[in-house]
SEKOL-489066 format. One record per residue: residue number from 1; y, z, x of N, C-alpha, C in turn. Coordinates in steps of 0.2 Angstrom, whole numbers, always signed. Each point is the difference from the previous one (the first is absolute). Example, Ala and Ser with C-alpha at 12.3 -4.5 7.8 and 13.67 -1.06 7.14 Angstrom:
! residues 2
{sevo 1; {-28; +39; +66}; {+6; +0; -4}; {+6; +0; +4}},
{sevo 2; {+5; -4; -2}; {+6; +1; +4}; {+5; +3; -4}},
***
This chain:
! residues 292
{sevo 1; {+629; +410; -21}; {-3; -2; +6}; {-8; +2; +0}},
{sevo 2; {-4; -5; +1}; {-8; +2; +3}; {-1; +5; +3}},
{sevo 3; {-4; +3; +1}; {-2; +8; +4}; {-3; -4; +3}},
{sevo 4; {-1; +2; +7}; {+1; -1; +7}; {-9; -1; -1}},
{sevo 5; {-4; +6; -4}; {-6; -1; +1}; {-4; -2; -5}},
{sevo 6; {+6; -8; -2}; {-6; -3; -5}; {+2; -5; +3}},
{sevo 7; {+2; -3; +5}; {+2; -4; +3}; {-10; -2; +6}},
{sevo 8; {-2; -7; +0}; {-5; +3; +2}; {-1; -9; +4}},
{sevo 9; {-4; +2; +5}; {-2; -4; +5}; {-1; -8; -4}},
{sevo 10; {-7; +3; -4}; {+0; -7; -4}; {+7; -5; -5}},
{sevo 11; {+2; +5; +0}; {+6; -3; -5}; {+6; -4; +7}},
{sevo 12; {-1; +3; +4}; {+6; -3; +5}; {-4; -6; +5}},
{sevo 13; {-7; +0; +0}; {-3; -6; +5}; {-1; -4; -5}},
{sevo 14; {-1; +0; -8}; {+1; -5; -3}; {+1; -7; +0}},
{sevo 15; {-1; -5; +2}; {+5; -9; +3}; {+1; +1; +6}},
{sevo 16; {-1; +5; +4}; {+6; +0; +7}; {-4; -4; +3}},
{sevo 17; {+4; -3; +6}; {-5; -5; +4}; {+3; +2; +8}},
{sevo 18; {-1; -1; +6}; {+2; +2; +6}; {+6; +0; +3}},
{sevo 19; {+3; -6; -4}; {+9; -2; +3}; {+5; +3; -8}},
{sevo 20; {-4; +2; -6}; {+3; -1; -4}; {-2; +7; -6}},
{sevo 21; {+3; +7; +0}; {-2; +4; -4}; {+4; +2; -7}},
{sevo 22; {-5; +4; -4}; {+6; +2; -6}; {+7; +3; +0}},
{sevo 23; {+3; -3; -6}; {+7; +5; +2}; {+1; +4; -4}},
{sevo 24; {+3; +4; +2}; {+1; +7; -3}; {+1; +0; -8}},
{sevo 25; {-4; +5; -4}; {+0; +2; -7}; {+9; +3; -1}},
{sevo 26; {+3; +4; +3}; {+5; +0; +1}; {+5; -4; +2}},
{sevo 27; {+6; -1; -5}; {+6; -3; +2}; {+6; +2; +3}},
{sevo 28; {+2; -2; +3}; {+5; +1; +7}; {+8; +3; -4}},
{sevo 29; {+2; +6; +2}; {+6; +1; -2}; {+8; -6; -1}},
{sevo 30; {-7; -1; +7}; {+8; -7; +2}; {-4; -5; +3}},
{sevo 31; {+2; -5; -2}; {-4; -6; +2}; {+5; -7; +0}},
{sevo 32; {-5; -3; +8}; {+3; -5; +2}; {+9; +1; +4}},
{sevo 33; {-2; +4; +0}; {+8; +2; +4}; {+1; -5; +8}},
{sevo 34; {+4; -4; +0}; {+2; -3; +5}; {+1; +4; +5}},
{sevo 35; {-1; -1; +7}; {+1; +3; +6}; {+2; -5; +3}},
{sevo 36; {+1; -5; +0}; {+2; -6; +4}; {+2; -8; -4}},
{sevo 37; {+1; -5; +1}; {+2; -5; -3}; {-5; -5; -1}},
{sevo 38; {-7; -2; +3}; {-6; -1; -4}; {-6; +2; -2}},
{sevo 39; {-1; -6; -4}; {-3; +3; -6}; {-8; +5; +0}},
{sevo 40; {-2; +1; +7}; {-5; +5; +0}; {+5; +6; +1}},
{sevo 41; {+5; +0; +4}; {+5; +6; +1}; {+0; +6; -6}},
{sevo 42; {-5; -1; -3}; {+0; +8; -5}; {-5; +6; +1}},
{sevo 43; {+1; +4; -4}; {-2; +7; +0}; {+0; +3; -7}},
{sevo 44; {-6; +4; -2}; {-3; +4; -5}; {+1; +6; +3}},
{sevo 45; {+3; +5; -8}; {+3; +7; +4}; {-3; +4; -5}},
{sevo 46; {-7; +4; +0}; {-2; +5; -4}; {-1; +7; +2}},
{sevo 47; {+5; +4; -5}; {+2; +7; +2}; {-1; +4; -7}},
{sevo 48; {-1; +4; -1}; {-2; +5; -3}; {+8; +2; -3}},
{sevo 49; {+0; +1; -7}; {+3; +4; -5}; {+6; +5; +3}},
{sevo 50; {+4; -1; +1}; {+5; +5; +4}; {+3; -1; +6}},
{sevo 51; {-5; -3; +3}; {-2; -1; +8}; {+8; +3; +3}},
{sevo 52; {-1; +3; +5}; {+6; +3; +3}; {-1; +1; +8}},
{sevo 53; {-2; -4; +5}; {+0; +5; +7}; {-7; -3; +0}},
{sevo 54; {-5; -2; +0}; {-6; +0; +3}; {-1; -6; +2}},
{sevo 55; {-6; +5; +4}; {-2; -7; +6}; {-1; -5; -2}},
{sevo 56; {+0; -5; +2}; {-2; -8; +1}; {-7; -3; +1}},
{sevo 57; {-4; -5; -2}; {-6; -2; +2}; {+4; -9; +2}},
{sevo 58; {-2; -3; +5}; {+2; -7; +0}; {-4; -3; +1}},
{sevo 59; {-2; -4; -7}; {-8; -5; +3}; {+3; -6; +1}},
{sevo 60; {-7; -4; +4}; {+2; -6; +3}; {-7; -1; -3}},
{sevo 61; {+0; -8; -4}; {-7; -3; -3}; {-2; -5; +6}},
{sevo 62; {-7; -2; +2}; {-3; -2; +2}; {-2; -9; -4}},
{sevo 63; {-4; -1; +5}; {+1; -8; -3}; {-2; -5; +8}},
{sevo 64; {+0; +4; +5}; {+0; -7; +4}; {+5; -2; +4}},
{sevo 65; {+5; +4; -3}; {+8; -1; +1}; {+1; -9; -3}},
{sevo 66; {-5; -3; -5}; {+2; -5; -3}; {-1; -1; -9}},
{sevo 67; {-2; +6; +0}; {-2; +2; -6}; {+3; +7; -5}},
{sevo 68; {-1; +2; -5}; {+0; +8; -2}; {+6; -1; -5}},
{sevo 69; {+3; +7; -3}; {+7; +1; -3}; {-1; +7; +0}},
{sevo 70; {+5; +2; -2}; {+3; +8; -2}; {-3; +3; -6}},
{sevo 71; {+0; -4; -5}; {-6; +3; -6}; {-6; +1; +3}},
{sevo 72; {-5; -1; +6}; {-7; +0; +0}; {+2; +9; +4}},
{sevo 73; {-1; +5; -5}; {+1; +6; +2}; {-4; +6; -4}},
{sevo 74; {-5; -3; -4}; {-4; +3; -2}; {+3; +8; -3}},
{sevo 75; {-4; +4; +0}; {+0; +8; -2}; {+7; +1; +4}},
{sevo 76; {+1; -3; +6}; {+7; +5; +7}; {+5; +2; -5}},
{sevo 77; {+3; -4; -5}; {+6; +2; -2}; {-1; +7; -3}},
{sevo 78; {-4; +1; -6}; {-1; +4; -4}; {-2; +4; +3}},
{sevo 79; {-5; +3; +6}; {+0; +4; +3}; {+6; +4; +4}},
{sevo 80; {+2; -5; +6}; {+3; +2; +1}; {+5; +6; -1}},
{sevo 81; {+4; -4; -6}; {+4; +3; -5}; {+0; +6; -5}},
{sevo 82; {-9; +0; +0}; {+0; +6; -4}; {+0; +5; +5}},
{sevo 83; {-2; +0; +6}; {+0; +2; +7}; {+8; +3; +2}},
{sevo 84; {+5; -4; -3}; {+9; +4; +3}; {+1; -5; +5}},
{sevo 85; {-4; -7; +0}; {+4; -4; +3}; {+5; -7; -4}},
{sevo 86; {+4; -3; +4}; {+2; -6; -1}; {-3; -3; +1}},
{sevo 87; {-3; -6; -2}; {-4; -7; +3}; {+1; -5; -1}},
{sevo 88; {+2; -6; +7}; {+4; -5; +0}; {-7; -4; +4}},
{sevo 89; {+2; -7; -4}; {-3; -7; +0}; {+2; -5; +3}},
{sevo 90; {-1; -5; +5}; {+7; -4; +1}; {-5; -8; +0}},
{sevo 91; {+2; -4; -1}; {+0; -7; +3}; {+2; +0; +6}},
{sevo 92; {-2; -5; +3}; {+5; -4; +5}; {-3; -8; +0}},
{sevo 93; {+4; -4; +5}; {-3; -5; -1}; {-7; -2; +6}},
{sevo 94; {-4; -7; -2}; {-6; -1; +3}; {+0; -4; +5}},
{sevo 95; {-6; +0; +4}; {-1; -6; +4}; {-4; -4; -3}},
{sevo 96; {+1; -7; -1}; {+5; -3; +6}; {+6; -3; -2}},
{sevo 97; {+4; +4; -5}; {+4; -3; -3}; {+6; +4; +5}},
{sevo 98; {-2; +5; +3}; {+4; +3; +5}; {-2; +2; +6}},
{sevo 99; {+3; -1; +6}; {-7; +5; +5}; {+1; +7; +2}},
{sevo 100; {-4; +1; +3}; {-3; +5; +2}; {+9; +10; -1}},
{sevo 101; {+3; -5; +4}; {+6; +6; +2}; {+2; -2; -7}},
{sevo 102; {+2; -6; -3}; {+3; +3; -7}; {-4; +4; -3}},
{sevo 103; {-4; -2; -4}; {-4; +4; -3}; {-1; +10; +2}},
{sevo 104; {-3; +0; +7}; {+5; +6; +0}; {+6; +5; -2}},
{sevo 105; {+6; -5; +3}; {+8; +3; -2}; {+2; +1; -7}},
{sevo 106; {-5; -4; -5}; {-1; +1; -6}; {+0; +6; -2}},
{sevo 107; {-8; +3; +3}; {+0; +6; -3}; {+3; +4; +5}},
{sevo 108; {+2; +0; +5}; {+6; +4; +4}; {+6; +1; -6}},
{sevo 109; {+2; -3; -1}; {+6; -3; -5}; {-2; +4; -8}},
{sevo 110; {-6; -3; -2}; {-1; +7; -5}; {-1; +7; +1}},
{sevo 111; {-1; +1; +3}; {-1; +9; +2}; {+8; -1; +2}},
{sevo 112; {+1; +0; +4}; {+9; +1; -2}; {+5; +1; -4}},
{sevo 113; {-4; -5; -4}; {+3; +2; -9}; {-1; +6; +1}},
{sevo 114; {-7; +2; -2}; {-1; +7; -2}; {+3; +5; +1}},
{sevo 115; {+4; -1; +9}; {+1; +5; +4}; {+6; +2; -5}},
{sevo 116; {+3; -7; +0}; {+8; +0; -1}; {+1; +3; -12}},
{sevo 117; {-6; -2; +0}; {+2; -1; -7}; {-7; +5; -6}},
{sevo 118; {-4; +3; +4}; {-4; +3; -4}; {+1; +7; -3}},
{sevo 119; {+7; +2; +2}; {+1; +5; -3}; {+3; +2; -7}},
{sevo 120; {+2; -6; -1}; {+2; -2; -7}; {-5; -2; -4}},
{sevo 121; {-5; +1; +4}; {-6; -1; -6}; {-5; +7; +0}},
{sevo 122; {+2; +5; +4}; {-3; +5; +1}; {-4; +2; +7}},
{sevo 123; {+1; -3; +2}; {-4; +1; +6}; {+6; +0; +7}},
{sevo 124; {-6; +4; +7}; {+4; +4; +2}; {+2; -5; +8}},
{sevo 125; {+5; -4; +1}; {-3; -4; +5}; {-1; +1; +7}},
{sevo 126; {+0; +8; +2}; {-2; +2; +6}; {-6; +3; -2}},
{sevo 127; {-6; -1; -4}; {-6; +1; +0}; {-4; -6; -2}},
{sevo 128; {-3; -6; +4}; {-1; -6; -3}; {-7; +1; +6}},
{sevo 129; {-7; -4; -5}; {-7; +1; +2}; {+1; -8; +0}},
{sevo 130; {-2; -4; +5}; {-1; -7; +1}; {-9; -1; -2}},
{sevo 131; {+0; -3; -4}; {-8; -3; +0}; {-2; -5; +0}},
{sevo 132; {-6; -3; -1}; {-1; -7; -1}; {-7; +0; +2}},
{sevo 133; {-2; -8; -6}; {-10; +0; +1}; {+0; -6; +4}},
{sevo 134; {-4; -2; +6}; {-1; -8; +2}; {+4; -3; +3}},
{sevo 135; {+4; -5; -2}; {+6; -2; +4}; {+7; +7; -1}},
{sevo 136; {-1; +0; -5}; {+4; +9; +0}; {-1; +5; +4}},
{sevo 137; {-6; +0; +3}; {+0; +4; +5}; {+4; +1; +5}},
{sevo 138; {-4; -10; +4}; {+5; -1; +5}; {+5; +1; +0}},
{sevo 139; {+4; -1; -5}; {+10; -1; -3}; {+0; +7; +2}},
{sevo 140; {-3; +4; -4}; {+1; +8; -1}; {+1; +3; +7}},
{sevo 141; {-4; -3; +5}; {-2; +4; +8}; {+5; -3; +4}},
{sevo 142; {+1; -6; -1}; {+5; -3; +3}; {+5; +3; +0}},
{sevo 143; {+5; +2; -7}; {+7; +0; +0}; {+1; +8; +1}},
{sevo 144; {-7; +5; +1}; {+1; +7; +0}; {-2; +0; +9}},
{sevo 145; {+0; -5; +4}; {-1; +1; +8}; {+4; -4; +1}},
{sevo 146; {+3; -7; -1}; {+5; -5; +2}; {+8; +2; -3}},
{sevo 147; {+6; +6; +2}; {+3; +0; -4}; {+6; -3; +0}},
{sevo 148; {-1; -7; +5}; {+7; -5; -2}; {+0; -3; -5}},
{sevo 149; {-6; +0; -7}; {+1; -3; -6}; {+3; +5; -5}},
{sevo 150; {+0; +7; +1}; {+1; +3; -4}; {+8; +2; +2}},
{sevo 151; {+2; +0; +8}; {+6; +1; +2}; {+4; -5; -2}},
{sevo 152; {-1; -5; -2}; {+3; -7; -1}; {+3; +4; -9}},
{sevo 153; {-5; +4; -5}; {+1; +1; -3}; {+3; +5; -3}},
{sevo 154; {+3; +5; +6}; {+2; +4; -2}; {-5; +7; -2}},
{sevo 155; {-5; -1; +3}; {-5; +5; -1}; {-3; +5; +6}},
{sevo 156; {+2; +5; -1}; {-2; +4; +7}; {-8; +4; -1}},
{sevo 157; {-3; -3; +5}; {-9; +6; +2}; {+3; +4; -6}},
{sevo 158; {+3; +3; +2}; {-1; +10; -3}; {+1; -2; -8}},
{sevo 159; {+1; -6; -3}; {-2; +2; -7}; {-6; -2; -2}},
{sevo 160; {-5; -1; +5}; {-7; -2; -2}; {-3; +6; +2}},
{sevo 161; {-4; +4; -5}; {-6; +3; +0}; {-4; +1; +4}},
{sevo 162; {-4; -8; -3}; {-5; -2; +0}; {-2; -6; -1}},
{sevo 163; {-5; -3; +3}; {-3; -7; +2}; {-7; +1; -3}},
{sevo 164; {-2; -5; -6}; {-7; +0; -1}; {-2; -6; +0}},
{sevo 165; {-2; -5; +6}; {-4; -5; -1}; {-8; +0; -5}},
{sevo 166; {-1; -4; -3}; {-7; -2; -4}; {-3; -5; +1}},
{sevo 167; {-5; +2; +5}; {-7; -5; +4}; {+4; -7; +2}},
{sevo 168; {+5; +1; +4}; {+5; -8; +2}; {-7; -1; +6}},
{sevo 169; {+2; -6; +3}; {-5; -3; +7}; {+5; -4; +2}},
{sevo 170; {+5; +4; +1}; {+6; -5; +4}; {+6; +6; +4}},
{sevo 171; {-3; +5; +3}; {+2; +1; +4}; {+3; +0; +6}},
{sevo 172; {-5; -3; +3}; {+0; -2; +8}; {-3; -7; -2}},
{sevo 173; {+6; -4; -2}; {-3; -8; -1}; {-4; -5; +5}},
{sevo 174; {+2; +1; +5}; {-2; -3; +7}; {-8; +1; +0}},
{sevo 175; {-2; +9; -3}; {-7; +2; +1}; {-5; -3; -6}},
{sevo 176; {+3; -1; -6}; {-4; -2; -5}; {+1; -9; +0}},
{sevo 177; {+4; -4; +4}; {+0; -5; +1}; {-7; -2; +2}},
{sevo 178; {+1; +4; +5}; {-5; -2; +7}; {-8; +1; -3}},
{sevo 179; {+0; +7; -4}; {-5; +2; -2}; {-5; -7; -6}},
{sevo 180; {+6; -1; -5}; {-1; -5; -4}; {-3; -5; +3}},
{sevo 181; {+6; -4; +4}; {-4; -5; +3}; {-7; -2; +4}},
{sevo 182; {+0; +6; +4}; {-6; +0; +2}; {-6; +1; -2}},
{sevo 183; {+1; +2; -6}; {-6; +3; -5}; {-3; -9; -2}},
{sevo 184; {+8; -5; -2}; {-3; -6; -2}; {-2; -4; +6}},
{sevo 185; {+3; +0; +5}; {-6; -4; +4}; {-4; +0; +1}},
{sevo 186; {-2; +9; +1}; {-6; +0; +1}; {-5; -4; -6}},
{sevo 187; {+1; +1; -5}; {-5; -3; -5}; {+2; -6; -2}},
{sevo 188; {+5; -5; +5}; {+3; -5; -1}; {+1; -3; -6}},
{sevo 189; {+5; +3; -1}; {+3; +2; -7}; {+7; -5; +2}},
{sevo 190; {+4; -4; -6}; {+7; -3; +2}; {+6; +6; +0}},
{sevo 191; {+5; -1; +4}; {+4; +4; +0}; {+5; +1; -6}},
{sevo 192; {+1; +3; -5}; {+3; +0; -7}; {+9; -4; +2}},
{sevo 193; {+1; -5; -4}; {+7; -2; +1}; {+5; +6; +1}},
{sevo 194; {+1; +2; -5}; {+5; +5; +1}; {+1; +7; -1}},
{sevo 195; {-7; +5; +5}; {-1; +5; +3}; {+5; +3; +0}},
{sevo 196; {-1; +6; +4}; {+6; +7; +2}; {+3; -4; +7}},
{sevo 197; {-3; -6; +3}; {+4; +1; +6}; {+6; -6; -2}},
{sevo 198; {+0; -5; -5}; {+5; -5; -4}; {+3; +7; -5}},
{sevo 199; {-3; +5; -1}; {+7; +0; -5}; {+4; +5; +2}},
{sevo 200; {+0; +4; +6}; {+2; +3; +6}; {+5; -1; +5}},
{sevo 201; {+1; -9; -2}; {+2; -2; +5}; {-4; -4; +5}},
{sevo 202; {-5; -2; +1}; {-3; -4; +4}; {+1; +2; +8}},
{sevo 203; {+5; +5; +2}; {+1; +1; +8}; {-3; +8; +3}},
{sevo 204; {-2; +1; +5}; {-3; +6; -2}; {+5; +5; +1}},
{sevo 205; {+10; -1; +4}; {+3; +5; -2}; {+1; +3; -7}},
{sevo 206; {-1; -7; -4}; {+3; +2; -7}; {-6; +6; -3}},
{sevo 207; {-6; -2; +3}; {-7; +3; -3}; {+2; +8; +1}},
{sevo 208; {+1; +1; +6}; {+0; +6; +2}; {+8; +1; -2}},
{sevo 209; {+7; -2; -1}; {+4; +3; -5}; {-1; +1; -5}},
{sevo 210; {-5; -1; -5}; {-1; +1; -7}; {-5; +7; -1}},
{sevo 211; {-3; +1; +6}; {-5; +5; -1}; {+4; +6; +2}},
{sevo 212; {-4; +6; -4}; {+4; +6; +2}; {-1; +3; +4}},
{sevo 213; {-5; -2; +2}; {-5; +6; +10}; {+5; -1; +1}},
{sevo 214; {+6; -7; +2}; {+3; -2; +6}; {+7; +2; +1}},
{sevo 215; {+1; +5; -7}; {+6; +3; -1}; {+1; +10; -1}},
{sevo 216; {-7; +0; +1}; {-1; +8; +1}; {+2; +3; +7}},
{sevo 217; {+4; +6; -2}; {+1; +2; +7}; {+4; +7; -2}},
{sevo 218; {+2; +4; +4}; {+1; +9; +0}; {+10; +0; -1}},
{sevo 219; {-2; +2; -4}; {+8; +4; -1}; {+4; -7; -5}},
{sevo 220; {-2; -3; -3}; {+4; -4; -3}; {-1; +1; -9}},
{sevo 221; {-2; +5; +0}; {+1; +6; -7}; {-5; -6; -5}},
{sevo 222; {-7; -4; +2}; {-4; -2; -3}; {-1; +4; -6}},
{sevo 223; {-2; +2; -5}; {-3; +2; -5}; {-8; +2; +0}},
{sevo 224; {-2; +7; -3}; {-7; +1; +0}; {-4; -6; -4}},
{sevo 225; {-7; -3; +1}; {-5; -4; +0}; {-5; +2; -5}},
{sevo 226; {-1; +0; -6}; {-7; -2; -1}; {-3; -6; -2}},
{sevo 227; {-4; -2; +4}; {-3; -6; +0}; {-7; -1; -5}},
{sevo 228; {-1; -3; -2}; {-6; -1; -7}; {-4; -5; +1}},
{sevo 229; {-7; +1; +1}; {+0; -9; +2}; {-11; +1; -4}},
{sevo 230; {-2; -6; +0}; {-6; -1; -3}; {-6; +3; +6}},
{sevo 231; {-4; +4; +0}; {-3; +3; +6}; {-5; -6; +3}},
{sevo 232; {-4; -3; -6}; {-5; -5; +1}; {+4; -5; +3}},
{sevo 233; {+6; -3; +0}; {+2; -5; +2}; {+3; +0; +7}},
{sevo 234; {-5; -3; +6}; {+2; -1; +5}; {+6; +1; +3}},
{sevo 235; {+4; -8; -2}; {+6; -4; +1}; {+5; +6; +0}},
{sevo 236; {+0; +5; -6}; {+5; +2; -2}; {+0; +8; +2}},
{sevo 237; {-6; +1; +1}; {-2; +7; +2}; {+3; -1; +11}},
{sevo 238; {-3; -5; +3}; {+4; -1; +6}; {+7; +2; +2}},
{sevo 239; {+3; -4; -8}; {+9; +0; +2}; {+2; +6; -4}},
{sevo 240; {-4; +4; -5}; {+3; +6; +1}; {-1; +4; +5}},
{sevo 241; {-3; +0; +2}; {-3; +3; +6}; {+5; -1; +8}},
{sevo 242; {-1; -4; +1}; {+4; -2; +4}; {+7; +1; -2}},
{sevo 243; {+5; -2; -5}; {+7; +3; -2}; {-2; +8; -1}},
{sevo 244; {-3; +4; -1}; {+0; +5; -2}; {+0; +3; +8}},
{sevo 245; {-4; +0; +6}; {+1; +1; +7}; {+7; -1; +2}},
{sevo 246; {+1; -4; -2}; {+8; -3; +4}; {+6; +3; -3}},
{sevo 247; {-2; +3; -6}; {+6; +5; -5}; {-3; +7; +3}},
{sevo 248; {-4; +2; +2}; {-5; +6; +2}; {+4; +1; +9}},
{sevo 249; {-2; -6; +4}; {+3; +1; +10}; {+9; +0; -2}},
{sevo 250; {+2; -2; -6}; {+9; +2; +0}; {+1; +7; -3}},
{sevo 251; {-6; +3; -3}; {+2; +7; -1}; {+5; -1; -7}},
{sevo 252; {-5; -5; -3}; {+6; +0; -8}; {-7; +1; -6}},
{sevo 253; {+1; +5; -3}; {-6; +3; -3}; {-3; -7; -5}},
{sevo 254; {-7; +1; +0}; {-4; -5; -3}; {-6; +4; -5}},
{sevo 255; {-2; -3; -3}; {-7; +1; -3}; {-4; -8; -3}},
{sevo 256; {-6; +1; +2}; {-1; -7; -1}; {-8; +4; -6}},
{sevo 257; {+1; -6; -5}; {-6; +3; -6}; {-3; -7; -1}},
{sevo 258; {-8; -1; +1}; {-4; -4; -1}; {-2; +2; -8}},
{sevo 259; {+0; -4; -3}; {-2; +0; -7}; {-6; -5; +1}},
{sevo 260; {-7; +5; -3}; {-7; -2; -1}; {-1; -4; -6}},
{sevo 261; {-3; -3; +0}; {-4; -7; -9}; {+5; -1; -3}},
{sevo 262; {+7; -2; +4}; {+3; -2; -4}; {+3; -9; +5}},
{sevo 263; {+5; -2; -3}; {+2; -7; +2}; {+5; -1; +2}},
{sevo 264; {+2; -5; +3}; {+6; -2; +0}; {+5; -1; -5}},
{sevo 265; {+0; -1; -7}; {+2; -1; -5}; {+0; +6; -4}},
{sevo 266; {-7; +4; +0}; {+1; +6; -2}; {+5; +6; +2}},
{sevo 267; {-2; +1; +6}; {+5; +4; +1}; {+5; +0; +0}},
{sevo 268; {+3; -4; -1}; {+7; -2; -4}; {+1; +3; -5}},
{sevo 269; {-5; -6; -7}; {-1; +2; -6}; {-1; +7; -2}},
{sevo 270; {-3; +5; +4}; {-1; +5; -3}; {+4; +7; +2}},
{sevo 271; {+5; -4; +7}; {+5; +5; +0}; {+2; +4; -4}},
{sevo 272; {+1; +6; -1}; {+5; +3; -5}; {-6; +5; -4}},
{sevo 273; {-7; -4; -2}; {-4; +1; -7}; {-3; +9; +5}},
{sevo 274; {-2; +3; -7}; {-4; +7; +1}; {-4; -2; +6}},
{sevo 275; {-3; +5; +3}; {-6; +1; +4}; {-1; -6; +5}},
{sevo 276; {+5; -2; +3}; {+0; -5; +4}; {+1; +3; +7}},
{sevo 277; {-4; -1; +6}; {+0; +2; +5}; {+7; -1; +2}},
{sevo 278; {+2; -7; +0}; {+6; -3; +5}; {+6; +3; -3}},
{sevo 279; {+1; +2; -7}; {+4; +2; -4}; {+2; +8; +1}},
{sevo 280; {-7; +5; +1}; {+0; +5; +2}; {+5; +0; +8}},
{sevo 281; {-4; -2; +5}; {+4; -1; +6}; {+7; -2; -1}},
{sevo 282; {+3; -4; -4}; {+7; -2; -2}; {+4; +5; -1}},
{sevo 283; {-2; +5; -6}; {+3; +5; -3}; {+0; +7; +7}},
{sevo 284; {-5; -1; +2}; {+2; +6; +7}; {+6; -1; +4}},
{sevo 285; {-1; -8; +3}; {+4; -2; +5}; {+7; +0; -2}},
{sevo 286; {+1; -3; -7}; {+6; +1; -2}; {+2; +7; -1}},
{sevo 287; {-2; +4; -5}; {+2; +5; +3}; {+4; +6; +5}},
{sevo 288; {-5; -1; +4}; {+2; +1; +6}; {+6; -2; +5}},
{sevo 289; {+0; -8; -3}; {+8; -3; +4}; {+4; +3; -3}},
{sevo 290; {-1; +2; -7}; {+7; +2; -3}; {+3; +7; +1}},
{sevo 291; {-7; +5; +2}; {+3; +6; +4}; {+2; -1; +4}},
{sevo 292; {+1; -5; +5}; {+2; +0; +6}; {+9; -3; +0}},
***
């Protein structure tokens, strides 16, 4: 295995492009493992040499919710794991070849798996860190404040840790609709065919059921919050900000980490790597859940 510190930013930003980044130098214990009956229904499972009892990382990749795969996971794996965790990848399916709810209960459906099935591959499934970059965010924040996807699954609050959304802008959908939109007419700009308010569902209860503000609230055993989002970036710094208040007035522990000259794509990208701010903050928050 690579040492952690010859793994290096440039090697990992190499080709990547905004919807679309490298996939891990490391290969998967277990791979393509089926959680469901179609063909995106899989998951990649990378655990550490012995693995016996340790925590869980579950990422969710980004895309748009129409784009991405479970390979684009750069350094995560191999960090992770040399770290003492297990680390799972999953697909699900896209829009618009599905909408809005299924794609969801996908990855609801996959983390299920894990619940029910990660112990045989080392890991602990009452210790599971939900994450995700972009439209994985969203997914991430959603299924860790809305818990009829995960109850549907067989998944109780108290086995999540932890919540790490990465610079989503779909928290409070209704808000970034609005915000979008009006930014184009002001500059009378055409309104994009099929925007956050068409693939949401196009009605505004469905907008505000897909956002996780609208599911936050005290005593329903949410999970602690670190939120990660690009600092320079408006849109995204707003809806951390705003979900991170509304995890904050329920009295469910939050921290919110603005990452400086970096991007929306990098910060992804360099999750994991040495000397990275966002990375630093990760390994605190996480530790932290786990003493608790």
């Amino acid at each position: 295995m690579t040492a952690l510190r010859n793994i290096t930013a440039a090697a990992i930003l190499a080709a990547s492009a905004a919807t679309a980044a490298e996939p891990s130098a490391l290969k998967p214990t277990a791979a393509n493992i089926a959680y469901g009956e179609q063909e995106r229904n899989v998951l990649d499972i990378y655990a550490p040499a012995d693995a016996k009892n340790l925590p869980v990382v579950f990422w969710i990749h980004g895309g748009g919710w129409q784009a991405g795969d479970k390979s684009s996971v750069q350094a995560k794996p191999q960090v992770f794991t040399e770290k003492g965790f297990v680390f799972v990848a999953a697909n699900y399916r896209l829009l618009p070849k599905v909408d809005m709810g299924t794609l969801v209960r996908d990855v609801a459906k996959a983390l299920g798996w894990v619940h029910k099935d990660i112990a045989e591959h080392g890991g602990d499934p009452q210790r599971l860190f939900v994450m995700g970059h972009s439209a994985g965010a969203q997914l991430a924040a959603l299924l860790c404040t809305d818990d009829r996807y995960l109850q549907a699954e067989g998944v109780p609050f108290a086995a999540l840790k932890g919540c790490v959304p990465v610079d989503g802008d779909t928290y409070d959908i209704p808000a970034i609709i609005e915000t979008a939109e009006t930014r184009l007419r002001v500059h009378g700009l055409p309104m994009p065919q099929y925007g956050h308010r068409l693939k949401f569902g196009n009605t505004p209860a469905l907008h505000r059921d897909f956002s996780a503000v609208t599911h936050v609230a005290k005593d329903k055993g949410i999970p602690p919050f670190l939120i990660l989002y690009v600092a320079n970036h408006p849109d995204n710094t707003a809806q951390a900000q705003r979900f991170g208040a509304v995890l904050k007035d329920a009295g469910i522990p939050v921290r919110l980490f603005g990452a400086k000259e970096t991007t929306h794509t990098r910060i992804n990208a360099e999750l994991g790597l040495p000397d990275d701010p966002a990375t630093k903050a990760l390994w605190e928050f996480m530790a932290g859940a786990l003493k608790k």
